[in-house]
C-alpha positions as CSV (number, residue, x, y, z in Angstrom):
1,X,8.8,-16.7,49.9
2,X,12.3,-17.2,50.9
3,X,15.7,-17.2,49.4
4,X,16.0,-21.0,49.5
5,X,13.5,-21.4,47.4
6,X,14.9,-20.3,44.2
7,X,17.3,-22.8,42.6
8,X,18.9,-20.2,40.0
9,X,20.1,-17.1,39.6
10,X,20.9,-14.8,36.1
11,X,22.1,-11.4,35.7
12,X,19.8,-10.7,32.8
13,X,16.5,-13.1,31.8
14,X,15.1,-13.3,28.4
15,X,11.6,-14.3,28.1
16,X,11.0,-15.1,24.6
17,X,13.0,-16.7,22.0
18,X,12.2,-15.0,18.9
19,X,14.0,-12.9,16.9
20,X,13.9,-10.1,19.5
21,X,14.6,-12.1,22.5
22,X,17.6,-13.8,21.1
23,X,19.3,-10.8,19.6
24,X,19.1,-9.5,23.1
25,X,20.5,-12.9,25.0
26,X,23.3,-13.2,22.7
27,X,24.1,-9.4,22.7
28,X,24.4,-9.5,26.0
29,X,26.1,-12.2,26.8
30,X,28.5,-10.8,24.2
31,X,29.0,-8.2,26.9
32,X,29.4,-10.5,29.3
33,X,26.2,-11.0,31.5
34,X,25.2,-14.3,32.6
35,X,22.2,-14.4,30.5
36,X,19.4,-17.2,31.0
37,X,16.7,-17.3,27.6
38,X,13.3,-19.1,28.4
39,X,10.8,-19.8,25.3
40,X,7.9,-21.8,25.9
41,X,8.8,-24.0,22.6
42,X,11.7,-26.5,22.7
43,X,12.9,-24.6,19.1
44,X,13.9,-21.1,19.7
45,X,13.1,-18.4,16.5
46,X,9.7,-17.5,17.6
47,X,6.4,-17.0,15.7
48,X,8.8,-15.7,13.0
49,X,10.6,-18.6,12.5
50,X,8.9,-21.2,13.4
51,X,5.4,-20.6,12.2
52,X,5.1,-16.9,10.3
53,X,8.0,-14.9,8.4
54,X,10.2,-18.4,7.6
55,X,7.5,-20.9,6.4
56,X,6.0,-18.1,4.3
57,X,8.6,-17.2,2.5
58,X,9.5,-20.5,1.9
59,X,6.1,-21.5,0.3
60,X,6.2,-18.0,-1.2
61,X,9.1,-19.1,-3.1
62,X,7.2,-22.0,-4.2
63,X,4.1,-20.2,-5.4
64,X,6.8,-17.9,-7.3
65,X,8.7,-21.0,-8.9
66,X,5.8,-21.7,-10.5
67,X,4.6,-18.4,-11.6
68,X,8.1,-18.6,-13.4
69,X,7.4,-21.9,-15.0
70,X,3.9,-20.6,-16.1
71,X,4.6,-17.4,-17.6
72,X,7.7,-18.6,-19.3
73,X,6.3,-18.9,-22.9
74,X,7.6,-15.7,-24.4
75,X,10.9,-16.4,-23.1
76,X,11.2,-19.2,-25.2
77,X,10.6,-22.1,-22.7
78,X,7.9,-24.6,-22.1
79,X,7.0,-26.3,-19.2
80,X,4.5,-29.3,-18.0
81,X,1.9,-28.9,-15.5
82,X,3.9,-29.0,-12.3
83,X,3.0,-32.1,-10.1
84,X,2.5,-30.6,-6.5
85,X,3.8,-33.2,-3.7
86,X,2.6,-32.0,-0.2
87,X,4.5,-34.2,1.9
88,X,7.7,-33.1,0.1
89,X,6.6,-29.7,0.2
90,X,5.9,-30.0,4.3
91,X,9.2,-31.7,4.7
92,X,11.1,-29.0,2.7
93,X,9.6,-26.4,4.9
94,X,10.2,-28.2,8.1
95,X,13.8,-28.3,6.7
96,X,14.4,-24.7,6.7
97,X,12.8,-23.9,9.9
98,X,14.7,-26.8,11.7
99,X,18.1,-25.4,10.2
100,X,17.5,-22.3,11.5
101,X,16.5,-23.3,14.7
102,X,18.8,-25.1,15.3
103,X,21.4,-22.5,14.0
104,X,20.1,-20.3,16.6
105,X,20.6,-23.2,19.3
106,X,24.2,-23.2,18.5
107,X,24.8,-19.5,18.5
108,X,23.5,-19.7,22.2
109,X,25.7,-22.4,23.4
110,X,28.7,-21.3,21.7
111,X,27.8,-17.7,23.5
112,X,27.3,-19.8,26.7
113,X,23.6,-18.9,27.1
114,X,21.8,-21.0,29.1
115,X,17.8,-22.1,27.5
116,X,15.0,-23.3,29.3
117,X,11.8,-24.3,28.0
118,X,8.6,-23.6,29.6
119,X,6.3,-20.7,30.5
120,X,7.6,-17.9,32.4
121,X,5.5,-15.9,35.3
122,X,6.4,-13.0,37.1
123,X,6.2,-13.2,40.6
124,X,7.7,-9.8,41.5
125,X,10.2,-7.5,39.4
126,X,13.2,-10.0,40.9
127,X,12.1,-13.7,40.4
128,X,9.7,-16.0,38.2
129,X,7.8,-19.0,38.0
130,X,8.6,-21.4,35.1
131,X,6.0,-24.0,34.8
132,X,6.7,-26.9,32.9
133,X,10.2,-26.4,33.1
134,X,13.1,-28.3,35.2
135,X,14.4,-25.5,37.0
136,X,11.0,-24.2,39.7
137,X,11.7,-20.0,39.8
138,X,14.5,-18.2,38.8
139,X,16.3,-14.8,40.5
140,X,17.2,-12.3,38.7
141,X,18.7,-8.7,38.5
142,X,17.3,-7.5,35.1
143,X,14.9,-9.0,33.0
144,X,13.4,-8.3,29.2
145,X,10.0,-9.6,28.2
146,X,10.1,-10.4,24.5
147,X,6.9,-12.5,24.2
148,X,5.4,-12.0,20.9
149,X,2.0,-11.4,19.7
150,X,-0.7,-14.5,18.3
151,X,-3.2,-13.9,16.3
152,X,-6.8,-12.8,17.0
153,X,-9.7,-14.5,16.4
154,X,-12.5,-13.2,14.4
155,X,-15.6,-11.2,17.2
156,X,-18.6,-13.1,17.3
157,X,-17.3,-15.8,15.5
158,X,-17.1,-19.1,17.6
159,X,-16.5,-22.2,15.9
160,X,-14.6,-25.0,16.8
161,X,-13.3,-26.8,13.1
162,X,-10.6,-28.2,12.2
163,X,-11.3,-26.3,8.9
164,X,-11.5,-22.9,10.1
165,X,-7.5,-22.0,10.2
166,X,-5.2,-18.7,11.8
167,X,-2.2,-18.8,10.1
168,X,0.2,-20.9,11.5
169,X,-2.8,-23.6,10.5
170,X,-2.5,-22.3,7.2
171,X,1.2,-23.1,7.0
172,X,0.7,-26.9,7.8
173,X,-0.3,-27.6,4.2
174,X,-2.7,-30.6,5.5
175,X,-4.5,-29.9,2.2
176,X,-5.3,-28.1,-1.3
177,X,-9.0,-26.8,-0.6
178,X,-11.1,-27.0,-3.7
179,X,-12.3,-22.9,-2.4
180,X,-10.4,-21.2,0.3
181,X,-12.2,-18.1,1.8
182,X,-10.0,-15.6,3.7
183,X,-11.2,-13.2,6.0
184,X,-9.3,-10.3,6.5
185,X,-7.7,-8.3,3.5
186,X,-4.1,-7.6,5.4
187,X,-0.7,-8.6,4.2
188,X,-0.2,-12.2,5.6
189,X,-3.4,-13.4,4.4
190,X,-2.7,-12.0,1.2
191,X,0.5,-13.6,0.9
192,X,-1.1,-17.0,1.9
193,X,-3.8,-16.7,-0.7
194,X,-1.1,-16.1,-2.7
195,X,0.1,-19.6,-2.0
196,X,-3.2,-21.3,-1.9
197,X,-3.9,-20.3,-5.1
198,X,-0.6,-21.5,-7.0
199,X,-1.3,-24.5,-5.6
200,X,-5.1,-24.6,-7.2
201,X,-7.5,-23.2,-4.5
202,X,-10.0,-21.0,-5.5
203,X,-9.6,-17.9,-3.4
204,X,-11.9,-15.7,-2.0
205,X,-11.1,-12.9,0.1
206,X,-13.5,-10.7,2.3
207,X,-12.3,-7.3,4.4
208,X,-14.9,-5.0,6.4
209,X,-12.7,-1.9,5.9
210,X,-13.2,-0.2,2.1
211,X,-9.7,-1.8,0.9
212,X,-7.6,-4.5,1.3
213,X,-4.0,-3.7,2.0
214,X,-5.3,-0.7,4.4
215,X,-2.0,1.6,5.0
216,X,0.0,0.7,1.9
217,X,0.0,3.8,-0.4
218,X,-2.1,3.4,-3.5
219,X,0.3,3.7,-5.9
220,X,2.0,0.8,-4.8
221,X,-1.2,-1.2,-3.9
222,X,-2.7,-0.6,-7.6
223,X,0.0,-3.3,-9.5
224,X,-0.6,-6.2,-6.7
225,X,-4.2,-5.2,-6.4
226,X,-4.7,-6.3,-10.4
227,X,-2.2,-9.1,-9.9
228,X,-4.8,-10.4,-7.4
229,X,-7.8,-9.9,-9.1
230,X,-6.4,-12.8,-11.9
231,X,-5.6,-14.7,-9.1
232,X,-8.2,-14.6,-6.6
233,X,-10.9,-16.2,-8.6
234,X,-13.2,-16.2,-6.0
235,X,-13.5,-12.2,-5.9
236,X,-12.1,-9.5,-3.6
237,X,-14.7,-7.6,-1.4
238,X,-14.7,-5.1,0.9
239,X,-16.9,-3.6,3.3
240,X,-18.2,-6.8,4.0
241,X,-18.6,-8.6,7.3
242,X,-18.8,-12.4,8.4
243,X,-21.2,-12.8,11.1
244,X,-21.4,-16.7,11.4
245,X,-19.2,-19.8,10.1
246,X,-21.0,-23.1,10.9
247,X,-20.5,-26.7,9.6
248,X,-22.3,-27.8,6.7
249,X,-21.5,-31.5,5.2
250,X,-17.9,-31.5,3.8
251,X,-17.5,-27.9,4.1
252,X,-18.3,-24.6,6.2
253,X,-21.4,-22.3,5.0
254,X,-20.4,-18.6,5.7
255,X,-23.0,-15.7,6.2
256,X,-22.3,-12.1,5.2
257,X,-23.1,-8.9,5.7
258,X,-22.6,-6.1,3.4
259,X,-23.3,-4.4,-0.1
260,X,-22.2,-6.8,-2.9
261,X,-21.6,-9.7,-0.4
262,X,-20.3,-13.2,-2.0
263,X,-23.2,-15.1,-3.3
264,X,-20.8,-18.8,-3.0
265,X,-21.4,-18.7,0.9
266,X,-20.0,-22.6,1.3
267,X,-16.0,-23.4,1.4
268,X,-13.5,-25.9,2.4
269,X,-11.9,-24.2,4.6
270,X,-11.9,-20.6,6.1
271,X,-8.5,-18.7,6.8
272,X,-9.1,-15.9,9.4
273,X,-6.5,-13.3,9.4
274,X,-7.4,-10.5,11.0
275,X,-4.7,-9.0,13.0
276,X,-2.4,-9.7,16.0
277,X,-2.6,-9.2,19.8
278,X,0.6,-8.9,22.4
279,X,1.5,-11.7,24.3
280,X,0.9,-10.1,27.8
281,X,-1.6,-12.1,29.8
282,X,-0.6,-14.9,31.7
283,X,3.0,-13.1,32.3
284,X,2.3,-12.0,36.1
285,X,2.8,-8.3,34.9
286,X,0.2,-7.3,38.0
287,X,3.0,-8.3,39.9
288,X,5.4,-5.8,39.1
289,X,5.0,-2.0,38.1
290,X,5.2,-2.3,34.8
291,X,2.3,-0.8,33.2
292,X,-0.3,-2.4,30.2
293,X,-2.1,0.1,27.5
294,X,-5.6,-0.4,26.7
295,X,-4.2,-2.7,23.9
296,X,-2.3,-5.0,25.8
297,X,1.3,-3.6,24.9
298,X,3.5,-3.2,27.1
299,X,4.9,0.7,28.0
300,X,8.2,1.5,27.3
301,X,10.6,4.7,26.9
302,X,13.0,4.9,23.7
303,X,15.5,2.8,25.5
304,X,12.8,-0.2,25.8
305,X,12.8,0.1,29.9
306,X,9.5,-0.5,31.7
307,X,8.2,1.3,34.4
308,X,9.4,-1.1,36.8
309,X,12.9,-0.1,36.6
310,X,14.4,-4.1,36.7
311,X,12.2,-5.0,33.7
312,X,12.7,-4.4,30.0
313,X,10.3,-4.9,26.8
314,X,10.7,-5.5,23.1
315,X,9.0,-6.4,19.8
316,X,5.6,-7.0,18.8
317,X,5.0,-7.0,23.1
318,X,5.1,-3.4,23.3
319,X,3.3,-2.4,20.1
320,X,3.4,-1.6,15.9
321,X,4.3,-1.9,14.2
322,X,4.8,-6.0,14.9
323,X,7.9,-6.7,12.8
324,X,10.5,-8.8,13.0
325,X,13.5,-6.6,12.2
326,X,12.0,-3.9,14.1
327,X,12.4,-6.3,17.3
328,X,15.7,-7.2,16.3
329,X,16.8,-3.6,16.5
330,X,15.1,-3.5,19.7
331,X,16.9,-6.4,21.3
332,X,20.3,-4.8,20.3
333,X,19.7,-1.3,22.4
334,X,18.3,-3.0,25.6
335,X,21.3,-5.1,25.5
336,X,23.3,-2.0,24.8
337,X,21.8,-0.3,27.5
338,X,22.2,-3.3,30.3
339,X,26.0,-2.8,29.4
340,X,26.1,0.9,30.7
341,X,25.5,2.3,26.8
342,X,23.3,4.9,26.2
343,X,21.7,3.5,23.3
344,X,18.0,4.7,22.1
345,X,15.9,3.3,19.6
346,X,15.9,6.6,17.9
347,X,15.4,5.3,14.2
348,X,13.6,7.8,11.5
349,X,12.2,4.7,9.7
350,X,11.4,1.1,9.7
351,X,11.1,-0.2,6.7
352,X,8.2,-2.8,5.8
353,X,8.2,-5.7,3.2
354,X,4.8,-7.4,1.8
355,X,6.1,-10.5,0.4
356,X,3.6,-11.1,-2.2
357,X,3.7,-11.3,-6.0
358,X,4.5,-8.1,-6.9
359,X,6.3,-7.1,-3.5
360,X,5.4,-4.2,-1.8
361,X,8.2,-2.3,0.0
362,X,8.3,0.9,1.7
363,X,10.4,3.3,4.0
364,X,9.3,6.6,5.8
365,X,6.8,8.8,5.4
366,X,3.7,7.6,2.6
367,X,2.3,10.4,0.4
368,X,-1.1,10.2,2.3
369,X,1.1,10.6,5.6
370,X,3.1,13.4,4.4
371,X,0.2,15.7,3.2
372,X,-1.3,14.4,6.7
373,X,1.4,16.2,8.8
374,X,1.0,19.6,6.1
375,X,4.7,18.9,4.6
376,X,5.8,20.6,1.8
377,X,6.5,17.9,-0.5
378,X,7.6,17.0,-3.9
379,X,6.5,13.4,-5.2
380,X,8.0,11.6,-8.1
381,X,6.9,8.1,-9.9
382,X,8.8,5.9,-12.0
383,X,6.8,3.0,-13.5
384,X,9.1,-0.2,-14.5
385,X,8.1,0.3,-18.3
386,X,11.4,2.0,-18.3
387,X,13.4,-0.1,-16.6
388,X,15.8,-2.8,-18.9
389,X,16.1,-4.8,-16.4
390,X,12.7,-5.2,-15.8
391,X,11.9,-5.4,-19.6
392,X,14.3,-8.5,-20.0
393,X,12.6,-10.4,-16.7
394,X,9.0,-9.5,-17.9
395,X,8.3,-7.7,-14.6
396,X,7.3,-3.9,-15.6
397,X,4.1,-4.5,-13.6
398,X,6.3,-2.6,-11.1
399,X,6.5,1.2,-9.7
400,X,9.1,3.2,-7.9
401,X,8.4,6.2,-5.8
402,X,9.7,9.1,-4.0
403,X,8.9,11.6,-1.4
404,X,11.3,14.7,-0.7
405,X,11.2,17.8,1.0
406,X,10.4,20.3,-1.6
407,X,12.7,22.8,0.2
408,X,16.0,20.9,1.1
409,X,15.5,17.7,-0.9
410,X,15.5,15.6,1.6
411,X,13.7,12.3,1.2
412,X,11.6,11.6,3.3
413,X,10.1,8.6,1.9
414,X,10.6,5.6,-0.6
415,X,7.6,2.8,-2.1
416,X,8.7,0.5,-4.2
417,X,6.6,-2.3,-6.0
418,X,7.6,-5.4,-8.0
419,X,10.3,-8.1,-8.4
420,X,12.6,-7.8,-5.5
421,X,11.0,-5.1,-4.0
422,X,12.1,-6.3,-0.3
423,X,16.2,-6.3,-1.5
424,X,15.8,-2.7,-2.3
425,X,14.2,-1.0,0.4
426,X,17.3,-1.0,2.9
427,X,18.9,1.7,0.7
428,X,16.1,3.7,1.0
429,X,15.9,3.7,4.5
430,X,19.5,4.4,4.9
431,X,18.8,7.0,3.0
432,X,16.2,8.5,5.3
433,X,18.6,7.4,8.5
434,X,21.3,9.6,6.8
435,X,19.3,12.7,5.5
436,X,20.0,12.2,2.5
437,X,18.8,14.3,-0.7
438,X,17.6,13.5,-3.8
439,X,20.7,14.8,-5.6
440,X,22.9,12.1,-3.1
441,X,20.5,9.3,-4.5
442,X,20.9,10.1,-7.9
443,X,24.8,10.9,-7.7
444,X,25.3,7.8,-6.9
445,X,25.9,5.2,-9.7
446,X,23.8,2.1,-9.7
447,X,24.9,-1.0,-11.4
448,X,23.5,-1.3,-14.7
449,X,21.2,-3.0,-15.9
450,X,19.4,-3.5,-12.3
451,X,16.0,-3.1,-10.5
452,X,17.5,-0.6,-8.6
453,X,18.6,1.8,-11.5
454,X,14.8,2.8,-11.0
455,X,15.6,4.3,-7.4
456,X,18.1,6.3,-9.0
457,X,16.2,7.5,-12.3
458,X,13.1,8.4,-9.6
459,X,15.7,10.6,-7.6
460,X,17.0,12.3,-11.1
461,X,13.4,13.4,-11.8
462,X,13.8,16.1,-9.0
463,X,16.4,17.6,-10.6
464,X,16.7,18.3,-14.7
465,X,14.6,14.6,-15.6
466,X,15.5,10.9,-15.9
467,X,17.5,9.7,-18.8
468,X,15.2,6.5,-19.4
């Protein structure tokens, strides 16, 4: 192939538009690269934006509104039924993501990014492909894949229905199903089911592993894990299977496997969420030197450079855990690092947010990790029973929780479940970051009456007790 063919040139090429990718275009085009950022979607923001994290929330916030309205009795206020409009539910969705979107559009242009929409293919560790683009290939001296993961589909389980849904399906709202079975017991179908069932759907949720929210400590699980159980009226079960989904009149008949399987076996609809998987094939990878694990992440050292020395990797592309703000972070050292920095991502913690009803929120090391690793530890719980602030909102179904060093204090890890959860964590995790002690966590005064007096009344329980 020669020169002639190529009819652009970059410094640096981003290849993804999420939150990783274009954290890392505008970064470096802050420092003064000639940056070109190529998404395959016309609206830059990613999975996150567009179809995950975003839309979520936003129906989240919903499903909360009217938890609000129907638990508002003791506080004095009545409400009616709410009447649920899908169409202006949909369009106030599509509102927020196309704000965004096209907040991030400006950002570019106003950094003088260029963006071009189609799908990328290596060709060698200097140029690309872009099919469906206007631009043919593209030279360049430095390149950073930030493609993303999609989700995976269910083994042994093939299916083509319109009613079987992943869960950017889930998010189009086409309809309320009469019983909605999920498969898979992990955070975003949880937090979908969540929605679903505000909205009227019975929910039923099936996981093959012997608990849902697998990972999350189970202190913190226990107050969501009752929440559910009045919500999901369907049942929760686990260690069961699904081995088939077929069509079946109006709806789709399910077979399990399993002790204590669900006898219903017919539903509306079926929402598989079971996981995510790198977007890595298709990228022409085999035609550089940058290497693929077993899982189809990407390789990469602590300052996100491949093993081909001209390309970089971020976000969920080169492995978990598959987080937005993780990705973020990313994006900022590799765009460091093409300026000459020495940046690493070198962070003690990332902090993770379940956005259901209560929240679940956590940074560093769990309980169950800590006595993994042999640490001597001290652990401390404060339940929200205590908590004024929580008393006056109605929310004690919540928990605070601490992990510390038992020899220095350090902490070493923070779970928090209940209202808000998600606002508090950062504190905690610039905690950790910092090295702080217990004793530094409960020196410092917290507004009163807050959520986050409970942080501090957990950290004054490893020293002469909490006043509440």
């Amino acid at each position: 192939m020669v020169v002639g063919e190529f009819t652009q040139e970059a410094d640096l090429v981003v290849i993804g538009g999420g939150p990783g990718g274009y954290t890392a275009a505008l970064r470096a085009a802050a420092q003064g690269q000639k940056v070109t950022l190529i998404d395959d979607n016309a609206q830059l923001g990613g999975v996150c934006l567009r179809v995950g994290c975003i839309p979520s929330k936003a129906l989240l916030h919903v499903a909360e509104i009217m938890h609000l309205a129907e638990t508002a009795g003791p506080k004095g206020l009545e409400f009616a039924p709410p009447k649920i409009n899908l169409s202006a539910m949909r369009a106030h969705k599509s509102g927020v993501i196309d704000k965004l979107t096209g907040g991030i559009a400006g950002l570019c242009k106003n950094a003088k990014v260029e963006v071009l929409t189609g799908r990328a293919e290596l060709e060698g560790s200097k140029q690309l492909r872009l099919h469906g683009g206007e631009i043919d290939r593209i030279k360049f001296r430095r390149a950073v894949i930030a493609t993303g993961s999609r989700p995976i589909a269910v083994p042994g389980i093939s299916i083509d229905s319109p009613r079987v849904m992943d869960s950017t399906g889930a998010l189009e709202l086409e309809e309320i199903p009469k019983k909605l079975l999920i498969i898979g017991g992990g955070y975003i179908g949880l937090e979908l089911g969540q929605v679903y069932a505000a909205l009227g759907s019975e929910i039923t949720v099936v996981e093959m592993l012997d608990q849902i929210m697998t990972g999350v400590d189970p202190d913190l699980a226990r107050p969501l894990n009752r929440r559910l159980k009045e919500q999901f009226t369907g049942g929760i079960y686990v260690k069961t299977k699904v081995v088939k989904v077929s069509e079946s009149g109006d709806g789709l008949k399910v077979d399990f496997e399993g002790d204590g399987a669900p006898t219903n076996t017919t539903f509306d609809r079926v929402l598989v969420s079971v996981g995510r998987r790198p977007n890595t094939d298709g990228l022409g990878l085999e035609h550089t030197s940058v290497k693929v694990n077993e899982q189809g992440f990407i390789e990469v050292d602590s300052q996100m450079r491949t093993a081909d020395k001209r390309i970089f990797a971020i976000g969920d592309a080169v492995g978990n855990p598959l987080l937005a703000h993780k990705a973020i972070r990313e994006g900022k050292v590799v765009a460091d690092v093409l300026a000459g920095g020495s940046a690493e991502f070198d962070n003690v913690c990332i902090p993770a947010v379940v956005f259901t009803d209560p929240e679940i929120a956590w940074a560093g090391l769990t309980e169950t990790e800590a006595k993994a690793q042999k640490l001597n530890i001290k652990v401390k719980k404060m339940p929200w029973g205590g908590s004024g602030r929580a008393v006056s909102m109605l929310r004690t179904n919540g928990l605070t929780k601490m992990i510390c060093d038992a020899d220095t204090g350090r902490v070493l890890g923070v779970g928090i479940t209940g209202a808000h959860a998600g606002e508090m964590i950062a504190e905690a995790a610039l905690a950790i970051e910092m090295g702080a002690t217990a004793e530094d966590i409960a020196a410092t005064i917290h507004p009163h009456p807050t959520l986050s007096e409970t942080y501090q009344d957990t950290a004054d329980m490893f020293g002469v007790g909490a006043v509440h």
